[in-house]
C-alpha positions as CSV (number, residue, x, y, z in Angstrom):
1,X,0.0,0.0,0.0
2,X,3.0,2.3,1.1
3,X,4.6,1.5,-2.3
4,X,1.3,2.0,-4.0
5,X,0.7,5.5,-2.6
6,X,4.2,6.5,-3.3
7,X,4.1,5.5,-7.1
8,X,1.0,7.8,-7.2
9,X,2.9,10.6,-5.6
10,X,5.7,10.5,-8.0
11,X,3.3,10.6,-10.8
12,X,1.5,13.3,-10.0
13,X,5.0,15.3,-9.4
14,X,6.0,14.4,-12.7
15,X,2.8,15.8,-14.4
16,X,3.2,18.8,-12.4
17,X,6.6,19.0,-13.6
18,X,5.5,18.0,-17.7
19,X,2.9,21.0,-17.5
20,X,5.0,23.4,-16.2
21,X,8.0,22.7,-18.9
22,X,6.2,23.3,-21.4
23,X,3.8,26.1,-20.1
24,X,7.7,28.0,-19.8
25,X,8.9,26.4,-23.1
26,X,5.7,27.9,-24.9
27,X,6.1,31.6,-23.1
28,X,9.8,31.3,-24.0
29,X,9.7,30.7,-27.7
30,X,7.1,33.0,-28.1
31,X,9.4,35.7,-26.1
32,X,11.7,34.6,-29.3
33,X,9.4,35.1,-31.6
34,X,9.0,31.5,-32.2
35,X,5.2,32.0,-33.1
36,X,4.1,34.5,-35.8
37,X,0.3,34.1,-34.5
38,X,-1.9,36.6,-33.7
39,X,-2.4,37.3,-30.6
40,X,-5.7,37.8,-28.3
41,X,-4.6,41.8,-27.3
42,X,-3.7,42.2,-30.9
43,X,-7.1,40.6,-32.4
44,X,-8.9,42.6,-29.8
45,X,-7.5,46.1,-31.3
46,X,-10.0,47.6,-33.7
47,X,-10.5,50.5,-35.4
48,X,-8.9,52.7,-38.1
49,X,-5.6,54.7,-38.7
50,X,-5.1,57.2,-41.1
51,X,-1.6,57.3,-42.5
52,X,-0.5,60.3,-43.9
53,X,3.1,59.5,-45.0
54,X,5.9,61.2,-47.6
55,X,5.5,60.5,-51.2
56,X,8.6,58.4,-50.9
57,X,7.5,55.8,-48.2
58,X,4.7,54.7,-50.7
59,X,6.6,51.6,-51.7
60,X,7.2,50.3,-48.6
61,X,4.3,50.5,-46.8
62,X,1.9,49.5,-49.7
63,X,4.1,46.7,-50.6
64,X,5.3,45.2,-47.2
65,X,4.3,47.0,-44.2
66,X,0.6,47.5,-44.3
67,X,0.0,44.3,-45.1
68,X,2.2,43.1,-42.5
69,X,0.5,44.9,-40.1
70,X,-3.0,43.8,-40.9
71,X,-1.7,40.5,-40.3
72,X,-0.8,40.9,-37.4
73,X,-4.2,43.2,-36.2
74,X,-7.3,42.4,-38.5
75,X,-9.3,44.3,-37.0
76,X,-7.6,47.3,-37.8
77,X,-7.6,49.5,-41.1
78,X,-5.2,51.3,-42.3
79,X,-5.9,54.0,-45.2
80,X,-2.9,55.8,-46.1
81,X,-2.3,59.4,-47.9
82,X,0.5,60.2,-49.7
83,X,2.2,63.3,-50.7
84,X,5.1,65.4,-50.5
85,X,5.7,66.4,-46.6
86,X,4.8,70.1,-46.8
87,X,1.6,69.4,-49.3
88,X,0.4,66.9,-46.3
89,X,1.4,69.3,-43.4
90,X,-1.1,71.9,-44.9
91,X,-3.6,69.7,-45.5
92,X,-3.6,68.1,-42.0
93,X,-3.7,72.3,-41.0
94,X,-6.9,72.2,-43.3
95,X,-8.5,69.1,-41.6
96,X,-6.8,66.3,-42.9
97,X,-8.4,63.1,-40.7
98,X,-4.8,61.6,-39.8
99,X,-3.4,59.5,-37.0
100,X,-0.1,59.5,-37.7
101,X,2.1,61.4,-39.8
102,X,5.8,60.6,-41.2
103,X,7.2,63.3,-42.8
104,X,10.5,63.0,-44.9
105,X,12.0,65.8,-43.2
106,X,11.6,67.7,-39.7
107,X,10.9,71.2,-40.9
108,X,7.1,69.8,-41.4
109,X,6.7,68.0,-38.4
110,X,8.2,70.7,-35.9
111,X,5.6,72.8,-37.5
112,X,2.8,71.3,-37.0
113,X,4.3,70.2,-33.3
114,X,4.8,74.2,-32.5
115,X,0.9,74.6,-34.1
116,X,-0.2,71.5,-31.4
117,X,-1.2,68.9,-34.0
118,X,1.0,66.4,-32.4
119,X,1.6,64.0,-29.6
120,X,4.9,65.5,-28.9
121,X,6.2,62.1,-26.3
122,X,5.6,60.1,-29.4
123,X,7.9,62.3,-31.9
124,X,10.3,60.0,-32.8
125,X,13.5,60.7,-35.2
126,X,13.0,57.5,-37.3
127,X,14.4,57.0,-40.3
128,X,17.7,57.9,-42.5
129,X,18.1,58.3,-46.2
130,X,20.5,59.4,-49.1
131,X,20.2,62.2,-51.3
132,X,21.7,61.2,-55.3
133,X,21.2,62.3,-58.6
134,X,20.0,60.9,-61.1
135,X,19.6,60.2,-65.2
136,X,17.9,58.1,-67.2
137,X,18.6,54.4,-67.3
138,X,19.4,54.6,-70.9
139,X,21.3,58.1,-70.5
140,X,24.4,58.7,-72.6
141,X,25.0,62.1,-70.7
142,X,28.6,62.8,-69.5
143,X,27.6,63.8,-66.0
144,X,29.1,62.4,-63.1
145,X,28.7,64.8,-60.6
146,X,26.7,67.5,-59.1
147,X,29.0,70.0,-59.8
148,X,28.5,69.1,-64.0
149,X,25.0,70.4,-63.6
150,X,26.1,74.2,-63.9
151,X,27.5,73.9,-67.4
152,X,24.9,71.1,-68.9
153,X,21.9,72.0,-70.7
154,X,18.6,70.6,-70.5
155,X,16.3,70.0,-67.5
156,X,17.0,69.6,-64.1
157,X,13.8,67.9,-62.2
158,X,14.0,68.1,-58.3
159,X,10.9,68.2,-55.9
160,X,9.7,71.8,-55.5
161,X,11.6,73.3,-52.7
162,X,8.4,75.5,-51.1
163,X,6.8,72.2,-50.5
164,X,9.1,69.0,-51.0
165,X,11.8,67.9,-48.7
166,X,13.9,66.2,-51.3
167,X,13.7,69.9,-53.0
168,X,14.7,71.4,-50.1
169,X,17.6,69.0,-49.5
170,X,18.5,69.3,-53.3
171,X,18.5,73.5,-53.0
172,X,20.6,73.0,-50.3
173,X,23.3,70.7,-51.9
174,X,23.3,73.5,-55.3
175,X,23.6,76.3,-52.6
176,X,26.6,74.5,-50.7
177,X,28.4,73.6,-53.7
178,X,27.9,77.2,-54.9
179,X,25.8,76.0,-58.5
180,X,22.5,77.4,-57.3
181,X,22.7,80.6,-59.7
182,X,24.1,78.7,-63.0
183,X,21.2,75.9,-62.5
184,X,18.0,77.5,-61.3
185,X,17.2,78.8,-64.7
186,X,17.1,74.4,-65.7
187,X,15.0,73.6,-62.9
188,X,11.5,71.3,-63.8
189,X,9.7,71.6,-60.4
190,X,7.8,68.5,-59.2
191,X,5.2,68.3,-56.8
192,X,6.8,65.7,-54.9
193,X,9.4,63.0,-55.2
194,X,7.8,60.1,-56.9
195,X,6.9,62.7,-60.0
196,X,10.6,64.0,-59.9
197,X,11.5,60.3,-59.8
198,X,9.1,59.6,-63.2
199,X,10.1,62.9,-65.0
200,X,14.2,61.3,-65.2
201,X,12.7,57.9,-65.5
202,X,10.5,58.6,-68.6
203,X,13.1,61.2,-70.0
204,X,11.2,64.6,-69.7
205,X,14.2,65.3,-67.8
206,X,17.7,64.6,-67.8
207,X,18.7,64.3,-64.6
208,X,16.9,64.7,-61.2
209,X,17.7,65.0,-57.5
210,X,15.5,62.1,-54.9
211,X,16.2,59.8,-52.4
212,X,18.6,56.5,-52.9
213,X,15.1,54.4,-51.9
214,X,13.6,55.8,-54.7
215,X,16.5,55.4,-57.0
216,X,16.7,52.0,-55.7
217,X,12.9,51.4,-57.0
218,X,12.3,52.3,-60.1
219,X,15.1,50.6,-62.9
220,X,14.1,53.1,-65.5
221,X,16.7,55.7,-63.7
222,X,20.3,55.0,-62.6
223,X,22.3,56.7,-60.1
224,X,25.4,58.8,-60.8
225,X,26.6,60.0,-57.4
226,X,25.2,60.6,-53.5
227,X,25.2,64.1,-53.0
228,X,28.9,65.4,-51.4
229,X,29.8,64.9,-47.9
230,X,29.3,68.2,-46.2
231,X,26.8,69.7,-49.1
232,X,24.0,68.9,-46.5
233,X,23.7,71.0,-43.3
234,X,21.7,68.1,-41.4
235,X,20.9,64.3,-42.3
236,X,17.6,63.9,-44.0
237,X,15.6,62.0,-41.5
238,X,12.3,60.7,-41.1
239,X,10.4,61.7,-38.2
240,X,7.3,60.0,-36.9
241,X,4.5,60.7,-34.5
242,X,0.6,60.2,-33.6
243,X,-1.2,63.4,-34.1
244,X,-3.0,64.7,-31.0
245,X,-6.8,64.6,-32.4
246,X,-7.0,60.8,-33.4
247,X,-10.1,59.5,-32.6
248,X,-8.5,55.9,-32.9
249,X,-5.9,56.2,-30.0
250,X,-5.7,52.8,-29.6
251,X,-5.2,51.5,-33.1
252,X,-2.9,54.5,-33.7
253,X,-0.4,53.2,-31.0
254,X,-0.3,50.0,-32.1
255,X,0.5,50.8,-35.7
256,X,3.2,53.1,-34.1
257,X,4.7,50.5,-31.7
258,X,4.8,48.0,-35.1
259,X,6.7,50.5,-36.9
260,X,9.2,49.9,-34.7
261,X,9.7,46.3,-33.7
262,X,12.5,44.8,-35.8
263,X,10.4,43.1,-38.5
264,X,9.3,46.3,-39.4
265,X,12.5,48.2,-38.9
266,X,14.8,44.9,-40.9
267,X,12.0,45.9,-44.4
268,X,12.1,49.4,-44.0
269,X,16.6,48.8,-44.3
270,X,15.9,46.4,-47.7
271,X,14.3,49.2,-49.1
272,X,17.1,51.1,-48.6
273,X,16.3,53.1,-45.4
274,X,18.8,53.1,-42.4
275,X,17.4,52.8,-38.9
276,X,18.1,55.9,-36.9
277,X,20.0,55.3,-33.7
């Protein structure tokens, strides 16, 4: 009977034992990321965030990231807006329904942060890219720099600067390298980068000045140079942040907090962005 009872004690030990392993093991390779399932706090998030977000971050988030993110929260929809930064700071200004914003520069987003549109603890320097210029894949030109631009004739198609941070950024490289005066005369103003982007790419210009990422996306251009160390007075960086009238606070943090778990960050750096540390 003694043996009996002790038998039965050590079984029930050792199913103790068996549940807890792998109650641990389950919460531990989830901690790694082990399981791509959705979870119950995720599936419970509903609602709707509008994502108004530089002309130049259209790839990547129609391509990769939105979906990604609905994946991961079906319950939650995601209409985005694109435009250049200073065309979408004016019209959030004018009403624009947005929960988050991701400007391609901070001039835009300090604005509307000094005008109270923004959730300044969640302003967060984000992302890094490259300015370059640009020709036409099939271009025979003989430029290979910036500094050719003064002396070439034809058009010139940056982003324009009143409105478009990669115009901005490419005003700023002319001014530093001191070809402003012998190119403004060239210029073909776009109204944001992807149209700069198609201008070079269909040939209706001959060169143009965007982001590598965009360079990197469209094989009807090819890049001749990054713009010169020390032509830029800042980096161009990304900012993001949740602007302070969203009706959908809770969806709106959760598409924030995605943007910047490592799956997000690792497809934002194949399309040519770099993480900002």
């Amino acid at each position: 009977m003694k043996s009996m009872k002790k038998l039965l004690l050590v079984a029930i030990l050792l199913a103790v034992v068996v549940v807890s392993v792998g109650s641990c093991s389950a919460g531990f390779f989830d901690f790694l990321g082990g399981s791509n399932s959705t979870s119950a706090a995720d599936a419970n998030v509903t609602g709707d965030v509008n994502l108004a977000a530089a002309a130049s971050l259209k790839n990547v988030y129609d391509e990769k990231l939105i979906p990604m993110f609905k994946e991961k929260y079906p319950n939650v929809k995601v209409t985005p807006t694109y435009a250049s930064s200073g065309d979408l700071q004016t019209q959030i200004e004018n009403g624009l329904k947005a929960d988050i914003f991701m400007s391609a520069a901070n001039k835009q987003m300090n604005k509307l942060m000094e005008e109270g549109y923004i959730k300044n603890d969640t302003n967060k320097q984000f992302l890094e890219n490259k300015v370059v210029l640009i020709v036409p894949a099939n271009s025979t030109s003989n430029i290979t720099s910036f500094n050719d631009l003064k002396n070439m004739s034809g058009h010139i198609a940056i982003g324009d600067p009143e409105s478009v941070p990669a115009g901005q950024y490419a005003k700023e490289v002319f001014t530093n390298l001191g070809i402003w005066n012998d190119t403004e005369s060239k210029l073909s103003l776009g109204k944001d980068v992807t149209e700069v982007l198609n201008q070079v790419a269909q040939g209706s210009a001959d060169c143009g000045v965007v982001y590598s990422t965009d360079a990197k996306s469209n094989s009807g251009v090819k890049v001749i140079c990054e713009a010169p160390q020390g032509s830029l007075n800042t980096s161009v960086i990304y900012p993001v942040a949740e602007l302070s009238n969203t009706t959908n606070p809770d969806a709106a943090d959760a598409f924030l907090n995605f943007l910047q778990t490592k799956e997000a960050k690792d497809v934002f750096v194949e399309y040519g962005f770099t993480i900002h540390e």
